[in-house]
DSSP file (Angstrom, degrees, kcal/mol; ACC not computed):
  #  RESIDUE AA STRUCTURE BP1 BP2  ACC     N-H-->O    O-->H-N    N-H-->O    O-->H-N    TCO  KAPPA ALPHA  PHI   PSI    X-CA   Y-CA   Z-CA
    1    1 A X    >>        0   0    0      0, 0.0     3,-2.9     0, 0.0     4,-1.7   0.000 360.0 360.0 360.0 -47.9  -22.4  -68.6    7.0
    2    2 A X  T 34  +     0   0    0      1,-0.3     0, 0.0     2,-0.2     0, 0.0   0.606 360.0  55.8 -91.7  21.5  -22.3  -67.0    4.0
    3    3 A X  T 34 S+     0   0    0      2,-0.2     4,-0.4     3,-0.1    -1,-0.3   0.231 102.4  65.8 -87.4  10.3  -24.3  -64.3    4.5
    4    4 A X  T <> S+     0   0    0     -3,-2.9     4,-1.4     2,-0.1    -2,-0.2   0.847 108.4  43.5 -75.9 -63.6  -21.6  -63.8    7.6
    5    5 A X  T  < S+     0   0    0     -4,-1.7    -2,-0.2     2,-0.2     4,-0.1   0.493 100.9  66.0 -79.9  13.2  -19.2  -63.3    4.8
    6    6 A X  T >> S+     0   0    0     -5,-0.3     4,-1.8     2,-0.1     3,-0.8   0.795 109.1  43.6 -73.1 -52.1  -21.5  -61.0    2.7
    7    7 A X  H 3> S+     0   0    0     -4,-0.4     4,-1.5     1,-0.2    -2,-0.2   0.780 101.5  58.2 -72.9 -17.1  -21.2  -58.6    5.4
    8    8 A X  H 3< S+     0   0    0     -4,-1.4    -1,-0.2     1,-0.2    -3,-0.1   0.458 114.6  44.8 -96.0   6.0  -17.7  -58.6    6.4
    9    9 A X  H <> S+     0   0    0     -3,-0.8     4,-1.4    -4,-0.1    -2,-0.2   0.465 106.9  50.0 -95.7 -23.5  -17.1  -57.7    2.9
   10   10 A X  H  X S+     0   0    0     -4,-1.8     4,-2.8     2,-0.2     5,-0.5   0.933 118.7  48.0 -68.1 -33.8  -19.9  -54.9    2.2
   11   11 A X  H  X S+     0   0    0     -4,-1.5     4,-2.4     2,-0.2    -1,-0.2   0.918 115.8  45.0 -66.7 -24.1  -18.1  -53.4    6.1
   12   12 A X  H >>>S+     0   0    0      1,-0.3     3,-1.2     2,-0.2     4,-1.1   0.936 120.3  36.7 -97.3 -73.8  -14.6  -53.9    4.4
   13   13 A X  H 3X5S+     0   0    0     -4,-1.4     4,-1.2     1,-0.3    -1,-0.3   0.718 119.6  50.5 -41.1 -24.5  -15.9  -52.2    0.9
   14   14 A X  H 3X5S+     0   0    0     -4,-2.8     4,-3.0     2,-0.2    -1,-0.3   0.964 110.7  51.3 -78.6 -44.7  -18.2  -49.5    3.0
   15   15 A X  H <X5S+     0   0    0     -4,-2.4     4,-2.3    -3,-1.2    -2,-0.2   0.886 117.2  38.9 -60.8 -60.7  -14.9  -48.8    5.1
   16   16 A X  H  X5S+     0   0    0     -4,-1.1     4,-2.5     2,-0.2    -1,-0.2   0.742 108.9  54.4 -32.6 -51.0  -12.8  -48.2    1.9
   17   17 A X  H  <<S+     0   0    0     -4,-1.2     4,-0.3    -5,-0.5    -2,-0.2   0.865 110.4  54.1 -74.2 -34.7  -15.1  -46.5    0.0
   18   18 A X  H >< S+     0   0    0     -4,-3.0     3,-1.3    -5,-0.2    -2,-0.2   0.955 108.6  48.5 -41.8 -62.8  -15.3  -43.9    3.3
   19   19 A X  H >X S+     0   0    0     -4,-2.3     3,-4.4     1,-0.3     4,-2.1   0.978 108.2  51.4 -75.9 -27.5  -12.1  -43.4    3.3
   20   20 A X  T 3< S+     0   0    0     -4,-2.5    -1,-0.3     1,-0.4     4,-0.2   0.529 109.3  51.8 -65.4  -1.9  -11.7  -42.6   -0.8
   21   21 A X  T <> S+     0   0    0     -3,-1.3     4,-0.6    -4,-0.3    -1,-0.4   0.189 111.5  47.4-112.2  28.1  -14.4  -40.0   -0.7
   22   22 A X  H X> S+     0   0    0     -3,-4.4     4,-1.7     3,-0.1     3,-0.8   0.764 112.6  54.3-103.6 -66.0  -12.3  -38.3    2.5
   23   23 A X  H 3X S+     0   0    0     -4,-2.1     4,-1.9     1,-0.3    -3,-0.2   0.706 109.9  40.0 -25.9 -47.9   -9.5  -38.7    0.3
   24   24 A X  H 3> S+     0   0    0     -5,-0.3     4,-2.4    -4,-0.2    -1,-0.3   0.944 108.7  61.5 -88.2 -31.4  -11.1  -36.9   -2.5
   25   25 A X  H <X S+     0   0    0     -3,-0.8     4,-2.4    -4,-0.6     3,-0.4   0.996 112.2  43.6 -43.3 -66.7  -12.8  -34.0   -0.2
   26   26 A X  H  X S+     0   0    0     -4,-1.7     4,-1.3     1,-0.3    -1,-0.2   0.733 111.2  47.0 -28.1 -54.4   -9.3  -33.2    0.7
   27   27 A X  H  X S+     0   0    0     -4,-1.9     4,-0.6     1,-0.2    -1,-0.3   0.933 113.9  53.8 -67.0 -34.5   -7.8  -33.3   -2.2
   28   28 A X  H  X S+     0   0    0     -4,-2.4     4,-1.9    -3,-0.4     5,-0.3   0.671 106.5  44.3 -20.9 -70.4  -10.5  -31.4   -3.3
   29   29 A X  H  X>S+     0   0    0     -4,-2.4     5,-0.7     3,-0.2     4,-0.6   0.737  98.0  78.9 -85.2 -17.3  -10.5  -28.5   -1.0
   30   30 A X  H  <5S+     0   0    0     -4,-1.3     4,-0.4    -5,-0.4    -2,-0.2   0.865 110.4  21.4 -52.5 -85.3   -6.4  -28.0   -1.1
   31   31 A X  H  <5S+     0   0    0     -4,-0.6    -1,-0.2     1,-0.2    -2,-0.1   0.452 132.5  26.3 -97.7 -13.2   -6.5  -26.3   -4.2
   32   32 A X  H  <5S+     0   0    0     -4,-1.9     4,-0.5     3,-0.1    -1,-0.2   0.670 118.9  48.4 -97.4 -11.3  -10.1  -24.7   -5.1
   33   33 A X  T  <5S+     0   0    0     -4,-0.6     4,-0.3    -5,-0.3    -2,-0.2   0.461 108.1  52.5-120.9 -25.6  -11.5  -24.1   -2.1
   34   34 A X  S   <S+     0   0    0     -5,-0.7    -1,-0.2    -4,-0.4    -3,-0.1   0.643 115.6  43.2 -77.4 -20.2   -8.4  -22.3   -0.6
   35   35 A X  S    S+     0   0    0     -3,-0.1    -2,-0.2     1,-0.1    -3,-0.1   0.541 107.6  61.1-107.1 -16.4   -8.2  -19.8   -3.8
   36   36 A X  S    S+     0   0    0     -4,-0.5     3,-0.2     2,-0.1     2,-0.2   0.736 104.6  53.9 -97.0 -18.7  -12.1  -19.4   -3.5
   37   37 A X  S    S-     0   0    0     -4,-0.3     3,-0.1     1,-0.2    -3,-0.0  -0.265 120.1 -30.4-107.3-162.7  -11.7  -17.8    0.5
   38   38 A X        -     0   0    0     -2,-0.2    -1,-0.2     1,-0.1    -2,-0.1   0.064  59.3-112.1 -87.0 142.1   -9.6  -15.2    0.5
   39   39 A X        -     0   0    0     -3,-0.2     2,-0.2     1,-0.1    -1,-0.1  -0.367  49.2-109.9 -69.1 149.4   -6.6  -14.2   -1.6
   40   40 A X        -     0   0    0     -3,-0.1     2,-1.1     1,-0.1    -1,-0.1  -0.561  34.8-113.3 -88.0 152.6   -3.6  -14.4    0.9
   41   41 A X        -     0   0    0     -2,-0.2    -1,-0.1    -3,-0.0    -2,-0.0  -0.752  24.0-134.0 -64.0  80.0   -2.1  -10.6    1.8
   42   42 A X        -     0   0    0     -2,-1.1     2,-0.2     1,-0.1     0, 0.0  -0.254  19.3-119.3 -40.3 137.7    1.2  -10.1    0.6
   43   43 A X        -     0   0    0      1,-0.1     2,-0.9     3,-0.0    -1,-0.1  -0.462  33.6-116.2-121.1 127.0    3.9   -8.5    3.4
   44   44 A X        -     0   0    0     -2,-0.2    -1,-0.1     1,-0.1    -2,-0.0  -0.593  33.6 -98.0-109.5 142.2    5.2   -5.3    2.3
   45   45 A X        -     0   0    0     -2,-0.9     2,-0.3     1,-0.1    -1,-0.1   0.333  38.7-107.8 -42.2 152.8    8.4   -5.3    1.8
   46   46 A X        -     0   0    0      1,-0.1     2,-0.7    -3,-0.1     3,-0.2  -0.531  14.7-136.2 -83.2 140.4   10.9   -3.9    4.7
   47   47 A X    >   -     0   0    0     -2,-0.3     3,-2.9     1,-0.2    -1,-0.1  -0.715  15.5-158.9 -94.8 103.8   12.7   -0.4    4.3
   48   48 A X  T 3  S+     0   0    0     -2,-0.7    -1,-0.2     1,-0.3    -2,-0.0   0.940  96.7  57.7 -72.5 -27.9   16.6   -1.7    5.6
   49   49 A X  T 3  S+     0   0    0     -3,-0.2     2,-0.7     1,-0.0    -1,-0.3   0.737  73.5 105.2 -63.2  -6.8   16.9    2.2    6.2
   50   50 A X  S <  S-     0   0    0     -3,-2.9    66,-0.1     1,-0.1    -1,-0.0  -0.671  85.6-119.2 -82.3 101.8   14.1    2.1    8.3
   51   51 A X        -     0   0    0     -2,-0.7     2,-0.1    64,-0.1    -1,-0.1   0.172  38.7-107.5 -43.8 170.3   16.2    2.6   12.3
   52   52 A X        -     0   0    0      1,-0.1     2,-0.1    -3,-0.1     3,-0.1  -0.437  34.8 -85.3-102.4 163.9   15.5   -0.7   14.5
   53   53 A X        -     0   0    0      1,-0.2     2,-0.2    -2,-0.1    -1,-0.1  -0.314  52.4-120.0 -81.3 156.3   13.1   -0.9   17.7
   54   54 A X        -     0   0    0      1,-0.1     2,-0.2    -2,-0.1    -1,-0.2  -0.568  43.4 -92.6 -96.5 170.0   15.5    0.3   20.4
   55   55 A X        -     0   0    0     -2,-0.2    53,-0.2    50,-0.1     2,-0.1  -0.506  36.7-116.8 -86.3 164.3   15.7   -2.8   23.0
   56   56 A X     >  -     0   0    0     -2,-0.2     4,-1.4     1,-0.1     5,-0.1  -0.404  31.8 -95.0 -97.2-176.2   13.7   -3.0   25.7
   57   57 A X  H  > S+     0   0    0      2,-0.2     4,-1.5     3,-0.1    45,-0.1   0.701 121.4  57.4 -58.9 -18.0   15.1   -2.9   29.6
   58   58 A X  H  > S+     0   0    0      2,-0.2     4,-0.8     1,-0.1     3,-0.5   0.949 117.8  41.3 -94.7 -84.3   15.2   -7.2   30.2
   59   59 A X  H  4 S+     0   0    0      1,-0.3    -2,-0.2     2,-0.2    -1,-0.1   0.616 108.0  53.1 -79.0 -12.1   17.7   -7.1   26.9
   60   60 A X  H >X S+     0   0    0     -4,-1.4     3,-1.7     1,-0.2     4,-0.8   0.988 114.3  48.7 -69.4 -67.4   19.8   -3.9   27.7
   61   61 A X  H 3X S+     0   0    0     -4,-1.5     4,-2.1    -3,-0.5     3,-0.4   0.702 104.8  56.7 -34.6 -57.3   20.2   -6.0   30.8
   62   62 A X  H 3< S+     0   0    0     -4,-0.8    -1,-0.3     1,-0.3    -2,-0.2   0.016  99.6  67.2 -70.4  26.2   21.1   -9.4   28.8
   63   63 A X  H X4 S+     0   0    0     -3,-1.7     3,-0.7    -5,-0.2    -1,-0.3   0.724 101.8  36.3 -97.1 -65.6   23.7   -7.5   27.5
   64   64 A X  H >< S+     0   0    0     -4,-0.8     3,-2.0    -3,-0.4     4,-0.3   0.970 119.2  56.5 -53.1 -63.6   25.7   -7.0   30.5
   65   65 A X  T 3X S+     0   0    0     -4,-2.1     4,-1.0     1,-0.4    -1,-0.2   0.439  99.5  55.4 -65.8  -8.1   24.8  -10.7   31.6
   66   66 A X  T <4 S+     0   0    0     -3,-0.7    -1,-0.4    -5,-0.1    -2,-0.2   0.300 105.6  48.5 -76.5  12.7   25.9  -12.2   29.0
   67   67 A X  T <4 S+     0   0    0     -3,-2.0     4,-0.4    -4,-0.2    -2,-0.2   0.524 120.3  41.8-110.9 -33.6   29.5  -10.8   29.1
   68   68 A X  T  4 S+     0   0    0     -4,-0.3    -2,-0.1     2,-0.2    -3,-0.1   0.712 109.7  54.0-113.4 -25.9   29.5  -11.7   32.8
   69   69 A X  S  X S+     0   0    0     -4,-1.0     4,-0.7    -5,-0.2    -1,-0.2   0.689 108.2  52.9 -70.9 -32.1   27.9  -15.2   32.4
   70   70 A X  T  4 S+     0   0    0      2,-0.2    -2,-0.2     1,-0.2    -1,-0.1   0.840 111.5  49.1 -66.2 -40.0   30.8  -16.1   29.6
   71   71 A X  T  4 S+     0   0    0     -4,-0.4     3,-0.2     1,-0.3    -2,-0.2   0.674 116.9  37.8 -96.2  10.8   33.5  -15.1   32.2
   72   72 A X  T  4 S+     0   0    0      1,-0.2    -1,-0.3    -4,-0.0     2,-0.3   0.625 127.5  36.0-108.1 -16.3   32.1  -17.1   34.9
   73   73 A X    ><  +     0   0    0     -4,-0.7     3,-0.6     1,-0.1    -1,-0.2  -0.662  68.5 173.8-149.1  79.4   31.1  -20.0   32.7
   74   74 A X  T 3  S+     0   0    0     -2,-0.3    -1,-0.1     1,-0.3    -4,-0.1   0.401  72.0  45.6 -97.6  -2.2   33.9  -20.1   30.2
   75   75 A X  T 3  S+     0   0    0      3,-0.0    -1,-0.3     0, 0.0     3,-0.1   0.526  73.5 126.7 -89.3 -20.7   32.6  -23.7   28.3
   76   76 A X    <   +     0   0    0     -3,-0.6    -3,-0.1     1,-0.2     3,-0.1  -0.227  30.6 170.8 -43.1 125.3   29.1  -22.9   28.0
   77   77 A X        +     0   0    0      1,-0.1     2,-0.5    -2,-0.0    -1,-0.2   0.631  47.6  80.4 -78.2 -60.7   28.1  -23.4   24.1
   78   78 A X    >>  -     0   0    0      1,-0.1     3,-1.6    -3,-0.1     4,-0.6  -0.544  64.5-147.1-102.9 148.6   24.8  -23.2   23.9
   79   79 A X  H 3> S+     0   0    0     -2,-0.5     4,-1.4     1,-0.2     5,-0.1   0.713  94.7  63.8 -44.9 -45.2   22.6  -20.1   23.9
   80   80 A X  H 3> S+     0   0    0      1,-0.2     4,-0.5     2,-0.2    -1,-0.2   0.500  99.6  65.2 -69.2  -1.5   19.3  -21.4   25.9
   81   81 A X  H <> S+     0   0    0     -3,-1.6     4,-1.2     2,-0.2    -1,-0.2   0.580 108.2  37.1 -73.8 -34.4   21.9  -21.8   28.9
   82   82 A X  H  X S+     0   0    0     -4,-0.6     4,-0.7     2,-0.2    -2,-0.2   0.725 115.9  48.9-114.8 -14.7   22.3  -18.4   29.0
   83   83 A X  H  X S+     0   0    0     -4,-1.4     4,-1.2     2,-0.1    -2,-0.2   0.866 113.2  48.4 -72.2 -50.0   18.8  -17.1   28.2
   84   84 A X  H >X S+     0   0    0     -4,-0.5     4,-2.2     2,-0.2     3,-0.5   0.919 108.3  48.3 -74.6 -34.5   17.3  -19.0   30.5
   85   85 A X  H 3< S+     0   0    0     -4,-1.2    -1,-0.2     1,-0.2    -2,-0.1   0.854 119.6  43.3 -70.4 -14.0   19.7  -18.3   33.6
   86   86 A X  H 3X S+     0   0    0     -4,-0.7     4,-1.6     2,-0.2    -1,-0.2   0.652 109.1  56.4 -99.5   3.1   19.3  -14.3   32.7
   87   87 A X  H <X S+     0   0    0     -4,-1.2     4,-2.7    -3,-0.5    -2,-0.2   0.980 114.0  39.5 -52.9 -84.3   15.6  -15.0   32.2
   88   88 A X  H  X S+     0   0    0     -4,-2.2     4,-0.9     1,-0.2    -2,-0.2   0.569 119.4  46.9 -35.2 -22.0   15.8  -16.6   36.3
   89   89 A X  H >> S+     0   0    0     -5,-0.3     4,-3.3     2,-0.2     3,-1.1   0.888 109.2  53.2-110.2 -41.0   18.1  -13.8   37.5
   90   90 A X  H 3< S+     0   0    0     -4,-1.6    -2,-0.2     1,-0.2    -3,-0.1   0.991 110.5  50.5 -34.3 -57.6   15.8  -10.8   35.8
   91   91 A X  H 3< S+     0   0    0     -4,-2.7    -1,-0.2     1,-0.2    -2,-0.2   0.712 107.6  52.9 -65.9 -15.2   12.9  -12.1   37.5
   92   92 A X  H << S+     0   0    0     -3,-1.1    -1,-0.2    -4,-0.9    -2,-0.2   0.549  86.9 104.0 -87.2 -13.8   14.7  -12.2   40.9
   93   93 A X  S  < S-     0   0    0     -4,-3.3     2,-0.3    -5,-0.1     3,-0.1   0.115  71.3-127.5 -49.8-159.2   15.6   -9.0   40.8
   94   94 A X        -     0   0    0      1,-0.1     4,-0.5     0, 0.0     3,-0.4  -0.782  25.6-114.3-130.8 161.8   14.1   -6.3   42.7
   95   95 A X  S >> S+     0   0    0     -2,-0.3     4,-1.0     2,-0.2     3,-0.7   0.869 121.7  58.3 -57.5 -51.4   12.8   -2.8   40.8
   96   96 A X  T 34 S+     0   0    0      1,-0.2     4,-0.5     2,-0.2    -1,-0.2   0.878 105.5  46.8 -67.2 -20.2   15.4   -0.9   42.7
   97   97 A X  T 34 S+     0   0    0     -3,-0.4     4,-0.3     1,-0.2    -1,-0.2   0.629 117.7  43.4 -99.2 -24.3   18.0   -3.4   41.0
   98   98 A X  T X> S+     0   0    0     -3,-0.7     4,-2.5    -4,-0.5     3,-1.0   0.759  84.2  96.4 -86.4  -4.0   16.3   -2.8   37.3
   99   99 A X  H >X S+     0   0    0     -4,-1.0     4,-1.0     1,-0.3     3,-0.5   0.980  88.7  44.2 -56.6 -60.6   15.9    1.1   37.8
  100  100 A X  H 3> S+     0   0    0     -4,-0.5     4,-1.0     1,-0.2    -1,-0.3   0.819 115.1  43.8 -29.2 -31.1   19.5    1.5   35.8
  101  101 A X  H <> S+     0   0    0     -3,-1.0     4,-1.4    -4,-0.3     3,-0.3   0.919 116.3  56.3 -92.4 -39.5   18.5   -1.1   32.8
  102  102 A X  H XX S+     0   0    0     -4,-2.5     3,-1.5    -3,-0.5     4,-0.8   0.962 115.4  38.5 -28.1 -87.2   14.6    1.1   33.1
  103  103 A X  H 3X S+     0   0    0     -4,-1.0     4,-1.0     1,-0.3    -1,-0.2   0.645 112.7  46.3 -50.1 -29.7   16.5    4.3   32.4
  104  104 A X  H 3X S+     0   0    0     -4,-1.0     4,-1.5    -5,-0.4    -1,-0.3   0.854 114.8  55.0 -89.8 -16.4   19.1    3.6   29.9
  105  105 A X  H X< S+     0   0    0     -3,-1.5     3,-4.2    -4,-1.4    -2,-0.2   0.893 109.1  51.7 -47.3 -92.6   15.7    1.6   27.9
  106  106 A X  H 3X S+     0   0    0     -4,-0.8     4,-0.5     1,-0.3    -1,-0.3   0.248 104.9  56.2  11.2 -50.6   14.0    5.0   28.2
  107  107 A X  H 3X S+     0   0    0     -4,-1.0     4,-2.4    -5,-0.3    -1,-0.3   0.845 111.4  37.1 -31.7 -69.2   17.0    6.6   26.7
  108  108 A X  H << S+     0   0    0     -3,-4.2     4,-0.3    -4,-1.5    -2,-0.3   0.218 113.6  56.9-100.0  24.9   17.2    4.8   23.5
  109  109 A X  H  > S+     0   0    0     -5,-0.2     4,-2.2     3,-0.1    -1,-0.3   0.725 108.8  41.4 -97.7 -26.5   13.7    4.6   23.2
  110  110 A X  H  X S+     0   0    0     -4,-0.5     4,-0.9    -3,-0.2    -2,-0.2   0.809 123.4  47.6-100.1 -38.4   13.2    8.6   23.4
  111  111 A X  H  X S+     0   0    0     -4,-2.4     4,-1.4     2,-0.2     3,-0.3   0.870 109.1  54.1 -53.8 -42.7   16.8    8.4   20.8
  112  112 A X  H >> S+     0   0    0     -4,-0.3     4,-2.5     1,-0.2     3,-1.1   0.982 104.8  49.8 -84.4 -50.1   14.9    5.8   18.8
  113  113 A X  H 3< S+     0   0    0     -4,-2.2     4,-0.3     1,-0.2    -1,-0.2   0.695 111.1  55.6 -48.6 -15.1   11.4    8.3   18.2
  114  114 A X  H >X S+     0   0    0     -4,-0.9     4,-1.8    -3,-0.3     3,-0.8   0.800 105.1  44.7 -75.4 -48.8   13.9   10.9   17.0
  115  115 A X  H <X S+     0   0    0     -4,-1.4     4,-2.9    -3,-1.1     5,-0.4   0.988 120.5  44.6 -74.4 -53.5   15.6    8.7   14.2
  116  116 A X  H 3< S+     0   0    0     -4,-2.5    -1,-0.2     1,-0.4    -2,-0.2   0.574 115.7  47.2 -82.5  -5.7   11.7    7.5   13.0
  117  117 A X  H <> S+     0   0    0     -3,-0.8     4,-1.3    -4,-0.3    -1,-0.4   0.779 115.7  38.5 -88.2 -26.6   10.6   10.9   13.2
  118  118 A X  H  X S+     0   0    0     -4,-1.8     4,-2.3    -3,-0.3    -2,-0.2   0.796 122.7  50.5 -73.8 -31.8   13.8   12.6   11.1
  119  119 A X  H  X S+     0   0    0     -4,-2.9     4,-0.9    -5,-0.3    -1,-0.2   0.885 112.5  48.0 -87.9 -27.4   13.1    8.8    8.8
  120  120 A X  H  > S+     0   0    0     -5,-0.4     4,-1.2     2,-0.2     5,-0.3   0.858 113.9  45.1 -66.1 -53.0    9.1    9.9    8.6
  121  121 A X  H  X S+     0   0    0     -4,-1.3     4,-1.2     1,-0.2     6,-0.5   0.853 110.0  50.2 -58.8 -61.0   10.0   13.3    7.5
  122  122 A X  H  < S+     0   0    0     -4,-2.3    -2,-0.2     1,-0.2     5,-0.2   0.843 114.0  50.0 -83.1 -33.2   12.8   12.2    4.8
  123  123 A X  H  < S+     0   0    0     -4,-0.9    -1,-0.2     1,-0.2    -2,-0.2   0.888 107.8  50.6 -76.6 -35.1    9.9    9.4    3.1
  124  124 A X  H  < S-     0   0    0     -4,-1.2    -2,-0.2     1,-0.2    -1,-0.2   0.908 112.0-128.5 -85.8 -27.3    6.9   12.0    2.8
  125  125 A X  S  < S+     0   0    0     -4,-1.2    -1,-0.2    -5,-0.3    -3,-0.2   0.675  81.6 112.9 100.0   2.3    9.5   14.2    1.1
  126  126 A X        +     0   0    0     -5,-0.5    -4,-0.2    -6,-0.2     2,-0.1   0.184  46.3 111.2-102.7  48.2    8.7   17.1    3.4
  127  127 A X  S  > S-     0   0    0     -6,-0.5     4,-0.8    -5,-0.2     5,-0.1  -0.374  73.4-132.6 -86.1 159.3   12.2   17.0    5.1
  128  128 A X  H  > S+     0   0    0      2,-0.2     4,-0.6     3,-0.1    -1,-0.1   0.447 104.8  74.0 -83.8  -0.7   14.7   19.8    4.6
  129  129 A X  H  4 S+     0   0    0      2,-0.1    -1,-0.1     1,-0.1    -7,-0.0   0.822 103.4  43.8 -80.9 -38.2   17.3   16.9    3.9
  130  130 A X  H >> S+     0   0    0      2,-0.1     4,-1.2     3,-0.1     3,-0.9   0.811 109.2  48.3 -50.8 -43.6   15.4   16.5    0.5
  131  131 A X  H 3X S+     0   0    0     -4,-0.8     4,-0.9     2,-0.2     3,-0.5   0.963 112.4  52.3 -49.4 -71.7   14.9   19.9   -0.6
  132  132 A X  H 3< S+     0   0    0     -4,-0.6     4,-0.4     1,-0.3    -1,-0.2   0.217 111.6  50.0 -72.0  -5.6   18.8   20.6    0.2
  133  133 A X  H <> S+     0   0    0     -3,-0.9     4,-1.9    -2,-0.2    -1,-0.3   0.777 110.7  43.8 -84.1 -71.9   19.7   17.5   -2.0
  134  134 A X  H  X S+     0   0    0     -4,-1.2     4,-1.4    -3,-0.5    -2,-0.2   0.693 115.2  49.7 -55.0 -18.2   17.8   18.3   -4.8
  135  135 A X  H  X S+     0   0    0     -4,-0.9     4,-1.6     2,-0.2     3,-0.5   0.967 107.3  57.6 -85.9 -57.8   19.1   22.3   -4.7
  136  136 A X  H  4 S+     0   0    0     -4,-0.4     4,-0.5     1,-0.2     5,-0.3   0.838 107.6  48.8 -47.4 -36.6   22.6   21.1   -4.4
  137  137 A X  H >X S+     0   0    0     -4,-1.9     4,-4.2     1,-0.2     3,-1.4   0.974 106.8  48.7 -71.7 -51.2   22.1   19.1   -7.8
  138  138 A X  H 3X S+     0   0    0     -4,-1.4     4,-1.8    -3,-0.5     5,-0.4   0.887 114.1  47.5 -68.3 -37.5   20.6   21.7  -10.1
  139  139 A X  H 3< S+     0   0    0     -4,-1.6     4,-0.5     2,-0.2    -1,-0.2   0.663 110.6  53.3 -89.6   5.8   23.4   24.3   -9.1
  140  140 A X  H <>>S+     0   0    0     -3,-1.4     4,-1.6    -4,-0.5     5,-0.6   0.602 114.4  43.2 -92.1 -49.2   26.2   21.4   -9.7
  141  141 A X  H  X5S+     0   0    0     -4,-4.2     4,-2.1    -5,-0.3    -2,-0.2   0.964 116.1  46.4 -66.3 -29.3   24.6   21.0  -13.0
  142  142 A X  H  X5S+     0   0    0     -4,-1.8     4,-2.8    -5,-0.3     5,-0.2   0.995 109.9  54.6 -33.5 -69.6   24.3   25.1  -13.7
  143  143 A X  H >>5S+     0   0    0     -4,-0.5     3,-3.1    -5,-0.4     4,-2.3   0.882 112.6  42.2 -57.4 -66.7   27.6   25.4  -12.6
  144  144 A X  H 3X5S+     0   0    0     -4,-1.6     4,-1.9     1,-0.3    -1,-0.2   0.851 118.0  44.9 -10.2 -59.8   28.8   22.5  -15.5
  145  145 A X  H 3X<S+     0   0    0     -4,-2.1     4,-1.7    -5,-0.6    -1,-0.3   0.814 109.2  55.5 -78.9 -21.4   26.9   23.8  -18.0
  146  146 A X  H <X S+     0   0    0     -3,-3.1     4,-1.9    -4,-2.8     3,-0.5   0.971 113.8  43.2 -84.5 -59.1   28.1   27.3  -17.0
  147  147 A X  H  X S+     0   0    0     -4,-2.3     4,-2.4     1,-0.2     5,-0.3   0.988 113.1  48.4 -55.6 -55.7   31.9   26.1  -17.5
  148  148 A X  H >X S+     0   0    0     -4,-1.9     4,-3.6     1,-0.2     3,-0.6   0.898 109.6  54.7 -49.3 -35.2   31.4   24.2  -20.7
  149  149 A X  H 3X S+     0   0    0     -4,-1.7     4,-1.2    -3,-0.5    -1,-0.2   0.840 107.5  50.4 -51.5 -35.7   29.4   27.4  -22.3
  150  150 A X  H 3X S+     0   0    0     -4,-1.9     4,-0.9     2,-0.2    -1,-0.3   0.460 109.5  52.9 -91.2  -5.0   32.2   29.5  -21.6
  151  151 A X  H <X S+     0   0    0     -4,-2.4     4,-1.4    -3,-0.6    -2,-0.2   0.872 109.2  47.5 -80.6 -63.5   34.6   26.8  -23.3
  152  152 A X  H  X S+     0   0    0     -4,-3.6     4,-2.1    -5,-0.3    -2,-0.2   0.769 107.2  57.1 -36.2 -37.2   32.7   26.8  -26.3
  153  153 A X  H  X S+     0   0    0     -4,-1.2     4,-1.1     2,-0.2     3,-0.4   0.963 114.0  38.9 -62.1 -56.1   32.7   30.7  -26.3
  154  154 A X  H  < S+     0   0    0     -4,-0.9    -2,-0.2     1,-0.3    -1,-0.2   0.696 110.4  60.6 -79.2 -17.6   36.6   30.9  -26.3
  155  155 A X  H  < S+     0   0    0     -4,-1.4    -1,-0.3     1,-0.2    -2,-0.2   0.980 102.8  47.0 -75.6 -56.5   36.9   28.1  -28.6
  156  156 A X  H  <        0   0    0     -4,-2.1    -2,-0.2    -3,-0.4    -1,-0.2   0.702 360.0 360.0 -68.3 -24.0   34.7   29.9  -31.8
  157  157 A X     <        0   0    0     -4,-1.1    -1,-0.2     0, 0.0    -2,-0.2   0.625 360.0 360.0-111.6 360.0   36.8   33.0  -31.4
């Protein structure tokens, strides 16, 4: 018998000792072995001047249907009520019944390449909205400096 309990204490000691060297791998690889693979990317930062994706044709749609879904269903609270049912009602439509929410998409999308080309233009600095800033400034300061000279001249004589 007691080599019965000699073993069900090396299993219990084996079992332990297992889990404390998973324990120490672990800790192990959290903090060198995460800095040793690759340094993490940092997200560069967002331009708020930068114009917005225009929406696509399923939200120009969930525009209207939320408006129409409120007046028909005038206790609804929550939001996943109302996503989901214009989710269900998009997907029954027909194409002939999306052409409108298609076009107007189409619209602010062609509106929205305009803004990001004019916004493309004004970063690289070869816009004419810069130039015409910077000219305006030197001939505000001219003109100052122009007035003040001509104050000093009446002033000494």
């Amino acid at each position: 018998m007691a080599s019965v309990v000699g073993l069900s204490m090396k299993r219990v000691k084996s079992k332990a000792d297992a889990s404390k060297k998973a324990d120490n791998k672990l800790s192990a690889k959290k903090g060198s072995e995460r800095a040793s693979k690759k340094p993490r990317k940092l997200k560069a930062a967002k331009d708020p001047n930068k114009p917005k994706r225009p929406p696509s044709a399923f939200f120009v749609f969930m525009e209207e249907f939320r408006k129409s879904f409120k007046e028909k269903n005038p206790n609804n609270k929550s939001v996943s009520v109302v996503g989901k049912a214009g989710g269900d009602k998009w997907k029954s439509m027909s194409e002939d019944e999306k052409v409108p929410y298609v076009t107007k998409a189409a619209k602010l999308k062609t509106e929205y390449a305009k803004k990001l080309a004019t916004y493309n233009n004004n970063q690289s600095g070869g816009g004419s909205y810069a130039a015409g800033d910077e000219d305006e400034s030197d001939k505000s300061k001219s003109e100052v400096n122009d007035d003040e000279e001509e104050e000093e001249g009446r002033g000494g004589r």
